[in-house]
N, C-alpha and C positions, 0 to 999 in steps of 0.2 A: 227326703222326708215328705210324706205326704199327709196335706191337711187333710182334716176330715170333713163328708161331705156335707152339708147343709141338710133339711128337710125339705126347702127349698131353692131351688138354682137360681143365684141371683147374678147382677152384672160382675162381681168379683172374683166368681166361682168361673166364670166365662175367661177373664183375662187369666186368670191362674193355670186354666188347660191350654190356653195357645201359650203359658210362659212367659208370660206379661207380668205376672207378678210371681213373689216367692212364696212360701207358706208361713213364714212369719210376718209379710207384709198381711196376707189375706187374714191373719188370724185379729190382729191388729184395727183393719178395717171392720174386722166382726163385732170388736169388742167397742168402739167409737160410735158402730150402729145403734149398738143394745145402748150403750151409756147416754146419748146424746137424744135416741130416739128420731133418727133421724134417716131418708132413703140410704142406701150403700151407695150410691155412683156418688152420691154429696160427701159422704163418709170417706171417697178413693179422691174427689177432688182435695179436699181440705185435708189431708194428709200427701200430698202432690206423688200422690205412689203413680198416678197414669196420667197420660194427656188426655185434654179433653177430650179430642178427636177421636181416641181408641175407647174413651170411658160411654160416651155418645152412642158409638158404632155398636160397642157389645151389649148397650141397651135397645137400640132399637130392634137386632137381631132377636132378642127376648120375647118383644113383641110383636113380631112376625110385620114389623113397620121398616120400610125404604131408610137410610141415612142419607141426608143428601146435607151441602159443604156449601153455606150460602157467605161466605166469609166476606166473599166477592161477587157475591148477588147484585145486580140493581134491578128494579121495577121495569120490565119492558114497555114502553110508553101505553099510556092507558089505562094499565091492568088492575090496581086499586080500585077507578072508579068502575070498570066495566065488571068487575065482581061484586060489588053494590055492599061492599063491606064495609061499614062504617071504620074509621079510623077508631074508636073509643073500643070497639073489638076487637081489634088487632091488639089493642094495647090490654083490655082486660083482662083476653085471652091468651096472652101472648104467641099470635100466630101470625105467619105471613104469608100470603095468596101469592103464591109459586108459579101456577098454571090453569088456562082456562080453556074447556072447549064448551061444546053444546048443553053437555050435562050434568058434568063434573066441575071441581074446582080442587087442585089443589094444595092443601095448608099445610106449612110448616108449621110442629109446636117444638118446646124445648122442654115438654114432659109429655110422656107416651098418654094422649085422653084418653078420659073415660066413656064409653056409647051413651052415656046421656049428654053429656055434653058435647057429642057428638051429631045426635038426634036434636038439639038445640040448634045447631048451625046449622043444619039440614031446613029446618024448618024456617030460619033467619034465611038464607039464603035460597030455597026455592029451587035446591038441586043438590047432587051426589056431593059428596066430601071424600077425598082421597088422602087420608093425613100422613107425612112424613114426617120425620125425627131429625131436627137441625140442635148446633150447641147454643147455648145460652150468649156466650162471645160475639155466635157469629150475628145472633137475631139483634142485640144491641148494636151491634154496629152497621145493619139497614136499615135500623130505626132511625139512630141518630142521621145518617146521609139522608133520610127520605124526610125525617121527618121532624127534624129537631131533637135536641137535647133536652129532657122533659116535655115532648109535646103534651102526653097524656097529662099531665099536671095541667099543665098551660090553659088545654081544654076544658078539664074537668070543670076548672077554675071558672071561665067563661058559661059553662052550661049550669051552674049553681049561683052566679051573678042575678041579680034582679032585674028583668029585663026592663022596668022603668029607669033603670038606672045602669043599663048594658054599656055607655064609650067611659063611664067613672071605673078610675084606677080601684085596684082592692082596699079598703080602708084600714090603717092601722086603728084600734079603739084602745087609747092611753086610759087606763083607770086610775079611783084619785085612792087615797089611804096610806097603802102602801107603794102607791106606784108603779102598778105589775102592768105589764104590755099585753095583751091580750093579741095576739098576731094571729093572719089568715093562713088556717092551716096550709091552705095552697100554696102560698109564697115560701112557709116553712119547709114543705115538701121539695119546693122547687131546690130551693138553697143546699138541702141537703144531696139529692139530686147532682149538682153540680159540683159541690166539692166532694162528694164518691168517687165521679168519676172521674176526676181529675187527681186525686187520690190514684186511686187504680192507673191510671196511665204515671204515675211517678211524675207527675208535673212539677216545678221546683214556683210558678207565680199562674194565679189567676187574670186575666183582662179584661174587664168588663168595658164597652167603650158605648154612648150612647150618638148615634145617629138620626137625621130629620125623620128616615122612615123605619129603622131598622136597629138592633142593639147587636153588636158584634161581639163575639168573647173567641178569647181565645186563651192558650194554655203553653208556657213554655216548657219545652221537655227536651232535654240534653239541651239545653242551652236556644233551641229554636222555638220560633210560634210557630204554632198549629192551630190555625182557625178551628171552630168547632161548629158546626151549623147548630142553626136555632128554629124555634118558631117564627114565623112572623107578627104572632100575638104578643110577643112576650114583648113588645114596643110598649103594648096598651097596662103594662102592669109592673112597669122600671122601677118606676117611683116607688110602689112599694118594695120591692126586691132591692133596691140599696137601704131604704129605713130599714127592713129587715137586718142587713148587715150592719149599718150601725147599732141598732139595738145590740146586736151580737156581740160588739166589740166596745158597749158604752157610751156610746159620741152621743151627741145631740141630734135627734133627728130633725128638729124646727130649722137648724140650720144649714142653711144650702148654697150659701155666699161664698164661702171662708173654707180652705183646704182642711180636712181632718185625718188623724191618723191616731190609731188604737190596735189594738190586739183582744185576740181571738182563742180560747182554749179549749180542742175539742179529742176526745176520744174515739177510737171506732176498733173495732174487731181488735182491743185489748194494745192497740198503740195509742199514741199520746201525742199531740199535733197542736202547734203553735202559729197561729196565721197573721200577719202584722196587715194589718190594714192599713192602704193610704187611700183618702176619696179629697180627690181634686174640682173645682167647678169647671163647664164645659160650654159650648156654646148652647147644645141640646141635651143639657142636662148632667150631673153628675156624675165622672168618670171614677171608677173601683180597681185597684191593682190588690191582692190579694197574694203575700209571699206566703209560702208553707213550709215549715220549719219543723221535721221531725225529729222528735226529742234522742227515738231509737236508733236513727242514720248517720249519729256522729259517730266517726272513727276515730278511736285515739289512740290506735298503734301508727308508728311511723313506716311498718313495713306493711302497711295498708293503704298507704297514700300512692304508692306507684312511683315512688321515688326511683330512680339508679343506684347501686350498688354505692358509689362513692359517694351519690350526693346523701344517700342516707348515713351515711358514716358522719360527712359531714356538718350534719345538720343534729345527730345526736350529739357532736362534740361539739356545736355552739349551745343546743341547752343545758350543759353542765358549766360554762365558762364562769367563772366569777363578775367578771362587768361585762359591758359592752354594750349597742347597742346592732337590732337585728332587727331589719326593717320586708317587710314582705307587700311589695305591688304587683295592682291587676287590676283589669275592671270588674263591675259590679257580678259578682255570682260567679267568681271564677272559684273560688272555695280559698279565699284566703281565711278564712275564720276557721275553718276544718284543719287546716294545716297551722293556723294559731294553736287551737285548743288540743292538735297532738302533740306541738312541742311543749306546751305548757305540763301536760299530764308525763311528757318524759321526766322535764326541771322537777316534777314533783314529789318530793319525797319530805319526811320526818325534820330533816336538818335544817330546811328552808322556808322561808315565809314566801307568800307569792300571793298577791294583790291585782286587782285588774278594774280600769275605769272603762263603760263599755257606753257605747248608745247603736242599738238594744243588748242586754246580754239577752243573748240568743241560745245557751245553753248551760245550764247552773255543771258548777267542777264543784265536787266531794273534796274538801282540802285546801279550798281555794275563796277568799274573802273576795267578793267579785260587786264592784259598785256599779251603778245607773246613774248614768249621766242625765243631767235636767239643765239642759240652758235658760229656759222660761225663768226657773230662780237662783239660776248665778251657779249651778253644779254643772262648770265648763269642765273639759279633758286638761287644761289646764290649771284649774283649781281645785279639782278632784287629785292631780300629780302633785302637788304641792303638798296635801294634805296625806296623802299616801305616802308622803319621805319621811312626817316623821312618825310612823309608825313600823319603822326599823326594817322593810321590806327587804328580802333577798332578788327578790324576781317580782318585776313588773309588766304588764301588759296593759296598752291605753291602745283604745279601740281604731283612731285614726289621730296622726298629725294632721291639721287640718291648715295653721296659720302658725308662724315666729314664735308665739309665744308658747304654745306647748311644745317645739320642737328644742327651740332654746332649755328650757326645763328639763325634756329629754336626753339632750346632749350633756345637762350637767350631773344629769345620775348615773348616766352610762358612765361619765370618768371617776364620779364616789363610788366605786364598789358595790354600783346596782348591775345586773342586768336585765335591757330592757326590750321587750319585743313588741311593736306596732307595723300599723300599714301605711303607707300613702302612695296619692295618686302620682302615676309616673309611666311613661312608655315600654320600659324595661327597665331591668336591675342597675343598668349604669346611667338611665336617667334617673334615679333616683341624689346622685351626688350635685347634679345638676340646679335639679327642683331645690333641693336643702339652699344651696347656694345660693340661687336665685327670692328664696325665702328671706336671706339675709344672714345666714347661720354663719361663723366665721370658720374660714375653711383648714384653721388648726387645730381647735378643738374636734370639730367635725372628723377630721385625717386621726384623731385618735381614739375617737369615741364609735364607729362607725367601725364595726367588725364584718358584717358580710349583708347585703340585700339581695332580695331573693325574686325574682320575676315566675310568676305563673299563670297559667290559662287551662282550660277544660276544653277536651279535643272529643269528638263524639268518637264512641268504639265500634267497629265492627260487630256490626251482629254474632255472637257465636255458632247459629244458628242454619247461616246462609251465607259466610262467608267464603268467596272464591278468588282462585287468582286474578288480578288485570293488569291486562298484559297493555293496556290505551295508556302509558303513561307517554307525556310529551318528553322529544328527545333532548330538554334542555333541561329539566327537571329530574331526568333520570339522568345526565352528565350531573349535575348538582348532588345528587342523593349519593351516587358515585363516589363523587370526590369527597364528601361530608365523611363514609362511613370507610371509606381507604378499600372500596371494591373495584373491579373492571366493569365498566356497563351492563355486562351480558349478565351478572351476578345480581344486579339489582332485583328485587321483589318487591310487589304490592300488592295489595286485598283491596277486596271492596266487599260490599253486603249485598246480593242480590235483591232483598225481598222476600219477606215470608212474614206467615203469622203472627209469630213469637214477635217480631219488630213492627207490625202493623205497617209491612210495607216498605218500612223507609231503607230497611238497609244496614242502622245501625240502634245499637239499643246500649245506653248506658252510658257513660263517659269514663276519659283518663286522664289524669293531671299529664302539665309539660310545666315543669320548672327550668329555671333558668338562675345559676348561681355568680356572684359577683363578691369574690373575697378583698378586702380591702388592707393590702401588702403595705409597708412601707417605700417600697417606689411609688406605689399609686396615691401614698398621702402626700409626699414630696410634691406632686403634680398639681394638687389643689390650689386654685387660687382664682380672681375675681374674673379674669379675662380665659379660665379655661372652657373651650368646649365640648359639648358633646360629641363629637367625631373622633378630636383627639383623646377624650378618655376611652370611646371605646375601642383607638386602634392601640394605645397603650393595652388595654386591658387583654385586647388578641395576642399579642406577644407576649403574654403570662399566663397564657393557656383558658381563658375566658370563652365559653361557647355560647354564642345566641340559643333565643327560644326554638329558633328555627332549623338550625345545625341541631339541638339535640332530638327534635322532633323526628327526623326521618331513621332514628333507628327505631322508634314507635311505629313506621310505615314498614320497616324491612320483617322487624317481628308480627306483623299482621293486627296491629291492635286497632290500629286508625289509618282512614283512605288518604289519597294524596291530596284530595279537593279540604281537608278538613287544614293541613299545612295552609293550604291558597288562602282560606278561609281565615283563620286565627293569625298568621305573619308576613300577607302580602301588602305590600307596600310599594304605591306610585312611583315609576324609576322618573328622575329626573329627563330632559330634553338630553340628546345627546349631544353637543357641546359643553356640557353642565359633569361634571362630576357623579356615578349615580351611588346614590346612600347604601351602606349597609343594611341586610335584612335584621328584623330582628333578634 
């Protein structure tokens, strides 16, 4: 089928004769043009029909302009200032000075200019203009390495400052009546600025950290920081930039003493984002952690969690149980609440009540009577369970055991014909029997209330992108992966990420759950009691077919999903001396 041809040849009508696109796509991208009013290549991105890189390339080609791939660009020492190009140009125009000789200069834009504005920089600059054609991706990210994250704000900021009053911070102006904030556009810009692009990078927490000379931020993504460079200005205008976010989020700005914590509720390109504030006092000033919580990224199928075959089986047949109690640990942002609120959406149906005490509910369930815990006035996790018993509950969820008394509580509805599902802090799924006991919880009711806990973490995934075999695994690790998966050594496989765009580098882009299950049999409740240990339950629990986080881990190495450094990473643990016994992994 062939579409029909334009009046004129634009960049979609280019990818569609090398075969890049089909004629349903290009007809599609015609129709989003005219409807939106908007360039085509913007039309071919925001329908993700082309990479940038090929969308870029058959534009420039249009305009008889070079494409040149600055992804991995830096500045060769000097070349900024010996171009006499103002930084505030770079960024208005968005261009970046590539190369310099006697007469010439020349600029990357990431839209083909126009000769006046062409003739403008001629004239600003005092010599020829050679302009080439780079992507939008690649120019922000020599910005931000060269130049800070929002410099152009930072600056603009500064050159519209009153220079009687050039080292004072930007002023917030509180108005009386209604009490409306009147905040500096700048700071506004900035802010928004920084949660774009940490948005866009899929970050899961912002860091704002303040320093004697400098402000550090950084961005946790799959689970790592990623420092961000900054300006060095942005020192001189902190203090507004976190009142700005307290406004955002409510708090008091007068106050600068005392730790605050608030939420944040912001939209952007038709998603829906929920950002919990915590700002802590610091020696140099107010420290800002920023979590992002998108409303659209929960999963509440269980065959979307990355389960295994069996554990998914088994974990759909504990949310239909009638009692019990089902406990899930991990540290902070391993996704225990993601794999709460799938089991809960499975338990969910017509027949059942299902109730939940949370601090924060961090995502509202259709179907589901879901309370907010307030300690400040006495609305504990334990007096919220209390009062959720007698409202006839089938299925319970309380957000954390934290201390005896809400565990206690728990343990006694798991045996009334509740079932009940929380998290607590624990090493793995068979410290969790440990912890209880240690709590003071008595280890008979415990042996019967206590139907399975569940250990999990978040292991970063191989790029799709740029993954390739590696063959660098050490030889005691590949005896280990070996014997774990019932291979001969020579059978073992690994991946890793090389590196590429799509990953910015690192290698790997995304994450994958590693669960870890602990079913609690009647030998195993037999076994409870004040003088048991952790060692002995978990060599008990190996004889009943019990697998660490770390045994089920490397068949996630063998199928290519995640590297071997990311096992070291999530379940290595200090071997004892050797005269000493050394611990099992996890």
């Amino acid at each position: 089928m062939n579409a029909p041809e334009p009046t004129k040849r634009e960049v979609a009508d280019v990818l569609f004769a090398a075969g890049k696109l089909d004629a349903e796509q290009l007809e599609l991208v015609r129709r989003r043009q005219r409807r939106l009013r908007t360039s085509q290549h913007q039309a071919l991105l925001e329908l993700g029909f082309a990479s940038e890189t090929d969308t870029y390339t058959a534009l420039a080609g249009l305009h008889g302009l070079e494409f040149v791939d600055l992804c991995n660009f830096t500045f060769p020492p000097g070349l900024p200032d010996e171009t006499k190009l103002p930084v505030a140009v770079i960024h208005n125009h968005h261009v970046l000075p590539v190369a310099l000789d006697e007469t010439t200069i020349t600029l990357a834009f990431i839209e083909p200019p126009r000769q006046a504005e062409l003739g403008n920089l001629r004239l600003l600059l005092n010599r020829q203009v050679r302009p080439v054609l780079t992507t939008p991706s690649c120019y922000r990210n020599v910005i931000r390495q060269s130049f800070g994250l929002g410099a152009d704000t930072i600056q603009r900021m500064g050159e519209d400052r009153p220079a009687a009053d050039s080292s004072a911070d930007v002023v917030f102006k509180v108005g009386t009546g209604e009490d409306e904030e009147a905040v500096n556009a700048g700071i506004t810009r900035y802010v928004d600025q920084l949660l774009a692009d940490a948005l866009r990078l899929d970050a899961t927490d912002i860091h704002i950290e303040p320093y004697l000379s400098r402000i550090k931020i950084r961005y946790r993504v799959d689970g790592i920081m990623q420092p961000v460079t900054t300006p060095d200005s942005l020192r001189q205008v902190y203090g507004a930039l976190v009142s700005r976010l307290k406004i955002m989020a409510g708090l008091n700005i007068a106050e600068k003493r005392l730790p605050h914590d608030g939420r944040i509720s912001m939209k952007t390109e038709g998603a829906e984002y929920d950002l919990r504030v915590s700002i802590i006092p610091s020696k140099h000033g107010e420290a800002v952690c920023l979590r992002i919580l998108g409303r659209q990224s929960l999963m509440l199928e269980l065959r979307e969690l990355g389960l295994e075959t069996d554990q998914e089986a088994l974990l759909r047949t504990l949310t239909r149980l009638p009692q019990g109690m089902v406990l899930l640990t991990g540290p902070t942002g391993s996704g225990k609440t993601t794999t709460l609120y799938a089991a809960l959406a499975n338990a969910n149906d017509e027949g059942r009540k299902i109730i939940t005490v949370e601090d924060p509910i961090e995502y509202q369930l259709e179907g589901i009577v879901q309370i907010q815990a307030k300690e400040e006035i006495g609305l504990t996790f334990a007096a919220g369970l209390r009062s959720i018993l007698r409202h006839d509950p089938d299925v319970i969820l309380i957000g954390e055991i934290r201390d005896r008394e809400t565990a206690d509580i728990a343990v006694r509805a798991a045996q009334t014909g509740h079932l009940v599902f929380s998290t607590l802090h624990a090493n793995d799924s068979v410290n969790v029997i440990t912890r209880l006991l240690d709590m003071g919880i008595d280890p008979f009711p415990l042996g019967s209330a206590l139907v399975c806990s569940i250990a999990q973490r978040l292991a970063q995934r191989i790029c799709r992108h740029c993954g390739e075999p590696d063959d660098a695994i050490p030889d005691d690790l590949r005896a280990e992966m070996a014997r774990q998966l019932g291979l001969a050594p020579e059978e073992v496989r690994a991946f890793r990420g090389r590196g590429c765009v799509e990953c910015n580098d690192k290698g790997t882009r995304g994450r994958v759950a590693l669960y870890e299950f602990f079913v609690m049999s009647e030998e195993m409740a037999d076994l409870l009691g004040p003088n048991l240990t952790t060692g002995h339950l978990r060599s008990a629990a190996r004889r009943l077919g019990w697998r660490s986080l770390r045994d089920q881990a490397w068949k996630k190495v063998q199928q290519g999903l995640i590297p071997v450094s990311e096992i070291q990473r999530l379940t290595y643990r200090l071997q004892q001396p050797a005269s000493q016994p050394s611990p099992e992994g996890l």
